[in-house]
KERO-129585 format. One line per 5 residues: number of its first residue (from 0); their letters; for each residue x, y, z of C-alpha. Coordinates in steps of 0.1 Angstrom, whole numbers. Example, Ala and Ser with C-alpha at 12.3 -4.5 7.8 and 13.67 -1.06 7.14 Angstrom:
<domars>
0> AS> 123 -45 78 | 137 -11 71;
</domars>
This chain:
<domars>
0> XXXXX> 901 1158 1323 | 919 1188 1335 | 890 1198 1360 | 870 1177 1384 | 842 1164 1363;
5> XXXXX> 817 1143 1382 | 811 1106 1370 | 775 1111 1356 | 785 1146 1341 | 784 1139 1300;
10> XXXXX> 818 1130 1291 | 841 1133 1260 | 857 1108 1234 | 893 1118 1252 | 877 1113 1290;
15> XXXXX> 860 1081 1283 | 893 1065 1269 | 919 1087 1293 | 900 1071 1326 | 898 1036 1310;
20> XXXXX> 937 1036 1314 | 945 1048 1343 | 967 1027 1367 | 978 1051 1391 | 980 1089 1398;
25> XXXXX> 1006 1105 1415 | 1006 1143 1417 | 1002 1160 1382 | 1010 1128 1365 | 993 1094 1358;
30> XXXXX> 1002 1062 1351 | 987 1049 1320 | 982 1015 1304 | 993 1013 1269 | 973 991 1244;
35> XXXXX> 1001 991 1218 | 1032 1004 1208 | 1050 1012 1178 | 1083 1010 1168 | 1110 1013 1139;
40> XXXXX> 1143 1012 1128 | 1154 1039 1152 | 1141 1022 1187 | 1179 1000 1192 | 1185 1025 1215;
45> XXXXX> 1153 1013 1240 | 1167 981 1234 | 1200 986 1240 | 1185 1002 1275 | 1163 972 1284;
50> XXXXX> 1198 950 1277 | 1217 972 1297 | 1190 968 1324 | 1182 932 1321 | 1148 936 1310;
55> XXXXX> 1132 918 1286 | 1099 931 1270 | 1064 929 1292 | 1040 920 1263 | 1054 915 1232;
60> XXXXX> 1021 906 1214 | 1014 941 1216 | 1043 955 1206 | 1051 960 1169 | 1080 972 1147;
65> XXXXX> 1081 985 1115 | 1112 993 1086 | 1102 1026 1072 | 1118 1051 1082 | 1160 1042 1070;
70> XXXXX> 1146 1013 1043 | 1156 1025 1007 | 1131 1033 977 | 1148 1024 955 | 1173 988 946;
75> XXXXX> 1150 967 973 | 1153 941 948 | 1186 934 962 | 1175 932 997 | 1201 938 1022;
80> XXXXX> 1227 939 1002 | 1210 966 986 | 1217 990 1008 | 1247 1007 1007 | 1250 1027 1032;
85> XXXXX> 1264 1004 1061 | 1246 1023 1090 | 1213 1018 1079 | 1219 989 1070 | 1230 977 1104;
90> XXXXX> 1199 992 1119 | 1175 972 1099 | 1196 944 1109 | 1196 951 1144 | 1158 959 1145;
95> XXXXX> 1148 920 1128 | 1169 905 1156 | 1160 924 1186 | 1121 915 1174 | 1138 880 1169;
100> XXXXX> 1148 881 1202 | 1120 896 1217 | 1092 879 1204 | 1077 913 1186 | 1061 913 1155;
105> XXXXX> 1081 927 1127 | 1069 941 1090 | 1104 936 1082 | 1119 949 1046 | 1113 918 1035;
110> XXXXX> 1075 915 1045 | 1048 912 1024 | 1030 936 1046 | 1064 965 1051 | 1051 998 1051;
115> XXXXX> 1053 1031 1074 | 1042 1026 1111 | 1015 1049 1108 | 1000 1031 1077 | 1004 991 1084;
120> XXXXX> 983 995 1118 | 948 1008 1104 | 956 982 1070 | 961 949 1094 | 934 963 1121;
125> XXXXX> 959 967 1148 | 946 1004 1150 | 914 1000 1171 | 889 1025 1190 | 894 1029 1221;
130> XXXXX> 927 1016 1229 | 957 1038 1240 | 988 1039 1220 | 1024 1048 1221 | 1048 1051 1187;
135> XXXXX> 1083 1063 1183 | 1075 1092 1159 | 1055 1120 1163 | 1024 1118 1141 | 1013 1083 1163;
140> XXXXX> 990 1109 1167 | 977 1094 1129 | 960 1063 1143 | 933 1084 1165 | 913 1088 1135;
145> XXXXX> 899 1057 1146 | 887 1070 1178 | 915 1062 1203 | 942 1079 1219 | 979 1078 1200;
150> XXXXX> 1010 1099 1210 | 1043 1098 1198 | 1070 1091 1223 | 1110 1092 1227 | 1135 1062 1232;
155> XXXXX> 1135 1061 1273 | 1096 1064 1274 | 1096 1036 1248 | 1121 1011 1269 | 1099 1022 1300;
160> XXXXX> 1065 1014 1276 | 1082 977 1265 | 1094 971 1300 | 1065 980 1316 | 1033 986 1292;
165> XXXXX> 1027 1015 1312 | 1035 1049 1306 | 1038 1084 1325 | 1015 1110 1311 | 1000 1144 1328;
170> XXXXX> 965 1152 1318 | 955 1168 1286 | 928 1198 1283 | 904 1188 1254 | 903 1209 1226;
175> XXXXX> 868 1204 1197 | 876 1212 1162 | 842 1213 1140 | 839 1214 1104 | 805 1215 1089;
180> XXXXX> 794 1214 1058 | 807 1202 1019 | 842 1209 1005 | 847 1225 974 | 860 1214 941;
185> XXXXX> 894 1201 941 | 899 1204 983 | 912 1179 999 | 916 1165 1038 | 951 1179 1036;
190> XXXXX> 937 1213 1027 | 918 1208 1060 | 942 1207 1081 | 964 1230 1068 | 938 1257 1071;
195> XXXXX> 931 1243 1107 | 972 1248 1113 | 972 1282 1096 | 945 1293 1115 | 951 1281 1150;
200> XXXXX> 986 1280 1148 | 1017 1255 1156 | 1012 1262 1192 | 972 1265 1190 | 969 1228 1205;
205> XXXXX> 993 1231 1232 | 985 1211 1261 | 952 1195 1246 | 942 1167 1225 | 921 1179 1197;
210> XXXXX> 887 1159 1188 | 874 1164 1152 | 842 1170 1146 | 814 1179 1123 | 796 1167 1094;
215> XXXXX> 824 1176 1069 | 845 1148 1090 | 810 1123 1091 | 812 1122 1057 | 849 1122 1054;
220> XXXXX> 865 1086 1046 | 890 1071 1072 | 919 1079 1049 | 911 1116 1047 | 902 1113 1088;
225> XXXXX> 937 1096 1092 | 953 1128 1069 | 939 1150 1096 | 947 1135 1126 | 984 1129 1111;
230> XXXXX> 987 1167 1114 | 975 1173 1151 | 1015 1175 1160 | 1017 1203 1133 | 992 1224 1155;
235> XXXXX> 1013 1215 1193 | 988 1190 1202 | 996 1158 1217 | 972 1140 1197 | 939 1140 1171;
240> XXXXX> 908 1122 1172 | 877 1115 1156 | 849 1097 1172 | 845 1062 1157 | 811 1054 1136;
245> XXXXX> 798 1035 1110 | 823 1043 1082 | 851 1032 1114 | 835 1000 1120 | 829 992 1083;
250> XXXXX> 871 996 1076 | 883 972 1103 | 854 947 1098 | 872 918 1083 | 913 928 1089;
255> XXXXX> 937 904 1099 | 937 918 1135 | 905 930 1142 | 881 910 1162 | 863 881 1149;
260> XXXXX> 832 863 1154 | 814 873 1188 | 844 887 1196 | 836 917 1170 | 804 919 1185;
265> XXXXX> 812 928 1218 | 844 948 1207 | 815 965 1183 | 791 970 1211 | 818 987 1236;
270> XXXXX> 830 1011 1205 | 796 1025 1198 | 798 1037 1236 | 825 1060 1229 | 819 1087 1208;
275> XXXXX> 811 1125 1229 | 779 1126 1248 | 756 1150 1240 | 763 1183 1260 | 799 1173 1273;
280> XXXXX> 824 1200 1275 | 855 1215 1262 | 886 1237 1275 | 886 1251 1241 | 861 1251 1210;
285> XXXXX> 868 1258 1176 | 850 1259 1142 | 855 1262 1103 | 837 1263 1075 | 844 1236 1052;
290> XXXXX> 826 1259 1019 | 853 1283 1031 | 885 1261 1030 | 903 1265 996 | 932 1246 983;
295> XXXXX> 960 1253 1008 | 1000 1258 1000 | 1029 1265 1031 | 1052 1296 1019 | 1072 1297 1047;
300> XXXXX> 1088 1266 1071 | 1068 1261 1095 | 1031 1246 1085 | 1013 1271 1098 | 1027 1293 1076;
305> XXXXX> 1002 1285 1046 | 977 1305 1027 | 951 1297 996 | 972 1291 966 | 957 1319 949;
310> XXXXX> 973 1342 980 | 1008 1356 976 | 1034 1354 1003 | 1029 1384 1029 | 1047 1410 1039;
315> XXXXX> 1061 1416 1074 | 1057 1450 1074 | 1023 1437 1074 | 1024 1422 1110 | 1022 1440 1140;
320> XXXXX> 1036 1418 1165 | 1076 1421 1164 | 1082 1388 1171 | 1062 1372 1138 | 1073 1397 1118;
325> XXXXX> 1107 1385 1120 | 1097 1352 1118 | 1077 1362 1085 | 1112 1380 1073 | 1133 1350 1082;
330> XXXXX> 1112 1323 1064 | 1108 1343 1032 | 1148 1345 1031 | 1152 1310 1038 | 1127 1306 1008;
335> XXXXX> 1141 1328 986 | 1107 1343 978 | 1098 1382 977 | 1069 1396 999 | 1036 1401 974;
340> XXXXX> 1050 1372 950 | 1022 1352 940 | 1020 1317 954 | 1009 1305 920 | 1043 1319 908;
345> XXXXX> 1070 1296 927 | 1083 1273 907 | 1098 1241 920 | 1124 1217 911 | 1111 1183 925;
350> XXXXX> 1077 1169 939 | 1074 1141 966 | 1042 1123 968 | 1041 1105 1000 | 1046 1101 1041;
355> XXXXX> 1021 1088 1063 | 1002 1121 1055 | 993 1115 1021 | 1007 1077 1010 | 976 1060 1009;
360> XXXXX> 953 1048 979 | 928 1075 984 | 961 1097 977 | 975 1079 947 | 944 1077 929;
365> XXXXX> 936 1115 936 | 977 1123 922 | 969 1104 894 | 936 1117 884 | 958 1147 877;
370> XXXXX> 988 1131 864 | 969 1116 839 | 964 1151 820 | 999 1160 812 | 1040 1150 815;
375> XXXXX> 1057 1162 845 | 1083 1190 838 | 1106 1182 870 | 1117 1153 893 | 1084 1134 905;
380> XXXXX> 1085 1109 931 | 1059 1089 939 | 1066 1065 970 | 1032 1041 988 | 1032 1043 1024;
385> XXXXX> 1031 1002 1023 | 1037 971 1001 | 999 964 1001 | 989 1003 989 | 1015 996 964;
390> XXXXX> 999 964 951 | 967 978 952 | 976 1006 931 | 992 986 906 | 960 964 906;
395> XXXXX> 945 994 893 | 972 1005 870 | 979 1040 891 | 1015 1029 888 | 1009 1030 846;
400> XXXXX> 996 1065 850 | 1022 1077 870 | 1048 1064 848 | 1036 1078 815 | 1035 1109 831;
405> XXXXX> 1071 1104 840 | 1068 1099 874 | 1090 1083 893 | 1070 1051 913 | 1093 1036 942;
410> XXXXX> 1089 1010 970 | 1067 1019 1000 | 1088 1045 1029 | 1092 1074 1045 | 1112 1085 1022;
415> XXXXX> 1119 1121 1014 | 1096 1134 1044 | 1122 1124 1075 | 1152 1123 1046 | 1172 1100 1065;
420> XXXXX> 1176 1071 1041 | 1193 1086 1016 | 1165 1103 997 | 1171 1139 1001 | 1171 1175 985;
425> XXXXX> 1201 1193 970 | 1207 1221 989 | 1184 1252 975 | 1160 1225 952 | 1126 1233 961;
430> XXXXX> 1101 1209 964 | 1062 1207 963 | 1056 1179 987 | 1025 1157 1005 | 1049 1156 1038;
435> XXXXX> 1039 1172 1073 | 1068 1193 1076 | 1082 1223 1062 | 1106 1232 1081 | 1141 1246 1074;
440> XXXXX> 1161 1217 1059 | 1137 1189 1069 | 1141 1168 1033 | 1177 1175 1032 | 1202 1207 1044;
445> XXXXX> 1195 1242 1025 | 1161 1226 1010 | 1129 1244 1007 | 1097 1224 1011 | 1063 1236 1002;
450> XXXXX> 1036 1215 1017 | 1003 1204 997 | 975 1178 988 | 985 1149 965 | 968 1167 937;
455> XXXXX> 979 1196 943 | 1012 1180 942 | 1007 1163 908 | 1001 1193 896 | 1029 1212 903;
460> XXXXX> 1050 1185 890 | 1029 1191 856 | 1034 1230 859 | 1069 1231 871 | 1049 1255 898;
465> XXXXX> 1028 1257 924 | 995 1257 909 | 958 1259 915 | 949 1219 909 | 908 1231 901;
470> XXXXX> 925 1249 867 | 937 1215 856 | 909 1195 866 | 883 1220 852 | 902 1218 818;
475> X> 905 1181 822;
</domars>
C-alpha cells in the first residue's frame, strides 16, 4: 500500500482488493473503480449536480438507494401522507423519482425490502467480497465485514461516483486488529469494539483501513462481524474488514443478488483468494484479548470514551495530558455525571434499540432474551434495521416479547441514531442506546447518549439504569 511492495511479496486483504481497482494514479491520489454505491434520502443534492451538469448516471445497475434515514417509525401505515413534516416528505419524494428517472434501484418506503443502507445490501447479497464500495453515510464502512473495501463518502464525490463510477482516493496504511480467544458471559460484538475504540482511540485508525482478525472474529457470525466493522469510523479509520471464509460464503449463498449457478462458482473460487497471505505485513498491529473484554458502556460523548460497566466515570485530575483532561471535564459536565460515580449508577430516561450497529436479528433476539425477564421502567424503543428483520422477528414472536415488556416495536429506520426524522431526545433525557455515536446532541440538542450492546440496552430499560446485563441473565 503505502510503501513499494513487490508483486510476489505476500500481500493483504486491503492490497489484493486496493490494486484490483485501480484505473489511474496521479501523484498521491488514485483513481478507483467503484463496484457499488449507496445512496439515501439525502443524496438530491448529487442529483441536483448531475442535472445541473447534464449528466446522467454511468451505471445505474450498480447504483442503489435506500429510505432510511428521514422515513418515520411510526404512522407508515399511512404512507406518504403519513408524514407530516413536509420536508422530509419531499425528499422521499424526490429520491423515488430521481431513481425513477435514473434507472436506480430503489427500497423505497413502500418496498417490501425498505430498510437502512447498511442493512438491505448484506440481506439481498448486494454486499460481496472483494468489490469496492462507496455509500453516502459514514459507517459504509459496515459492508467490509464481508471482505471488501466500503467507505463513506459526501454529495460531490457521490455525483462524481454516479457520473463516473470512479472515484479519487489516496492510499491507506493497513492497520491488523486481532482478537483471540472466547468472549465471556453476556459480551457481545458491540462490547468488542467498543473496547477496541476505548483502547485505540477515535483517532487510533487514522489514515488506515483496519483488518479484523483472530479466532474470536473466525468464530464470530457475520452479524456480529458487520457490528464491528460498523464502528471502524468510531476509531478514524476509513474503513473495516474481515477476511471472507466459510461462515461469508455460507450467508450470501442463495440471496437474491448473489451469484448463481457456475456463476457462484467462479465468483466462490476468486473469494477464497483474498483473505491475507501468510506473512504479509502491516503499518500498524494490534491485539486484545477477547477473555479480557467485559461488557462495555460510553460515559462521556465521544465513543472512545467507554469503560467496563462495572468502572465509574474518571476523574481528570486523573490525566496527565492537559488537553484530555479538559476533554474528560467537559464531557462529564455535558453528562451531568460526578467523577468516581459508578457507571452502574446512571439512570436513564429512554432506551433506543437500533441503527445499522445493532438492528439486526442477532440483536433483537439477544434484547429480547433480556426483555423477557422483567417490564421496562422508561421509554423503550425498539426499531429493525429492515422490513425483512422485522418480519422475521415477528415470525418468531420477538415483537410479542418486546411488547409485554412494554417496549415500544416500530417500523424499520435510522431512527433515533442520526435523529433527523423526527425521533429525537428532549433536551437533558438520557438515553441507553445500540447507536454508534455519542456525541454531544447527536439524538436530539442537549441529549445525553450512552452507547451499549442490545442486551445491555434491554436491560437498562428494565433497571431504569445502566446495568451489568450478566446480573440479569445469571438470575434469569
Amino acid at each position: 500500500m503505502p510503501q513499494s511492495i513487490p508483486t510476489c511479496a505476500p500481500r493483504t486483504l486491503v492490497d489484493k482488493i486496493w490494486t484490483r481497482h485501480v484505473v489511474v494514479q496521479d501523484g498521491a491520489e488514485v483513481l478507483l473503480y467503484v463496484d457499488r454505491a449507496f445512496i439515501h434520502e439525502g443524496a438530491s443534492h448529487a442529483f441536483d449536480k448531475l442535472e445541473e451538469e447534464g449528466r446522467s448516471v454511468a451505471r445505474p445497475r450498480q447504483v442503489f438507494a435506500f429510505t432510511d434515514h428521514y422515513v418515520p417509525t411510526i404512522g407508515r401505515d399511512r404512507g406518504l401522507s403519513g408524514i407530516a413534516n413536509a420536508d422530509i416528505r419531499n425528499m422521499i419524494v424526490r429520491l423515488h423519482a430521481n431513481a425513477d428517472k435514473h434507472g436506480i434501484r430503489l427500497f423505497g418506503i413502500d418496498d417490501p425490502h425498505q430498510g437502512i443502507l447498511h442493512i438491505v445490501p448484506p440481506e439481498q447479497g448486494i454486499t460481496q467480497p472483494g468489490l469496492m464500495i462507496c455509500g453516502a453515510d459514514s459507517h459504509t464502512a459496515t459492508h467490509g465485514a464481508f471482505g471488501c473495501i466500503a467507505f463513506g463518502i459526501g454529495a460531490s464525490e457521490m455525483m462524481h461516483v454516479m457520473a463516473t463510477q470512479a472515484i479519487w482516493q489516496r492510499p491507506q496504511k493497513s492497520m491488523r486488529i486481532t482478537i483471540d480467544g472466547e468472549l465471556g458471559f453476556g459480551v457481545a460484538p458491540k462490547d468488542v469494539i467498543l473496547a477496541i475504540v476505548a483502547l485505540i482511540g477515535v483517532d487510533g485508525g487514522t489514515g488506515h483501513i483496519i483488518e479484523y482478525a483472530g479466532s474470536t472474529l473466525r468464530r464470530m457470525s457475520m452479524e456480529g462481524r458487520m457490528t464491528i466493522c460498523n464502528m471502524s469510523i468510531e476509531a478514524g479509520a476509513r474503513a473495516g474488514m474481515v477476511a471472507p471464509d466459510e461462515t461469508t460464503f455460507e450467508y450470501l449463498h442463495g440471496r437474491a443478488y448473489a451469484p448463481k449457478a457456475s456463476g457462484w462458482d467462479a465468483a466462490l473460487a476468486f473469494w477464497k483468494t483474498l483473505p491475507s497471505d501468510e506473512g504479509a505485513r502491516y503499518d500498524r498491529e494490534v491485539a486484545l484479548s477477547a477473555p479480557e473484554i467485559a461488557p462495555m458502556v460510553t460515559w462521556g460523548t465521544n465513543p472512545a470514551q467507554g469503560a467496563p460497566v462495572t468502572g465509574v466515570v474518571p476523574d481528570p485530575r486523573d490525566v496527565a495530558d492537559a488537553i484530555a483532561a479538559q476533554e474528560v471535564a467537559s464531557a462529564i459536565e455535558y453528562q451531568g455525571l460526578a467523577p468516581g460515580m459508578a457507571l452502574g449508577d446512571i439512570r436513564v430516561d429512554r432506551v433506543f434499540i437500533g441503527s445499522c450497529t445493532n438492528s439486526r436479528i442477532e440483536d433483537l433476539r439477544a434484547a429480547a432474551e433480556v426483555a423477557k425477564l422483567g417490564k421496562a421502567v422508561v421509554s423503550a424503543w425498539v426499531v429493525p434495521g429492515s422490513q425483512h428483520v422485522k418480519r422475521q422477528a415477528e415470525q418468531e414472536g420477538l415483537d410479542a416479547v418486546f411488547r409485554n415488556s412494554g417496549f415500544e416495536w416500530r417500523e424499520p429506520g435510522c431512527s433515533l441514531c442520526t435523529a433527523i426524522n423526527g425521533d429525537q431526545l428532549r433536551p437533558g433525557e438520557r438515553c441507553a442506546s445500540t447507536s454508534n455515536r455519542n456525541f454531544k446532541g447527536r439524538q436530539g440538542p442537549g441529549g445525553r447518549t450512552h452507547l451499549m450492546s442490545p442486551a445491555m440496552a434491554a436491560a437498562a430499560a428494565l433497571k431504569g439504569r445502566l446495568t451489568d446485563v450478566r446480573e440479569l441473565l445469571r438470575r434469569g
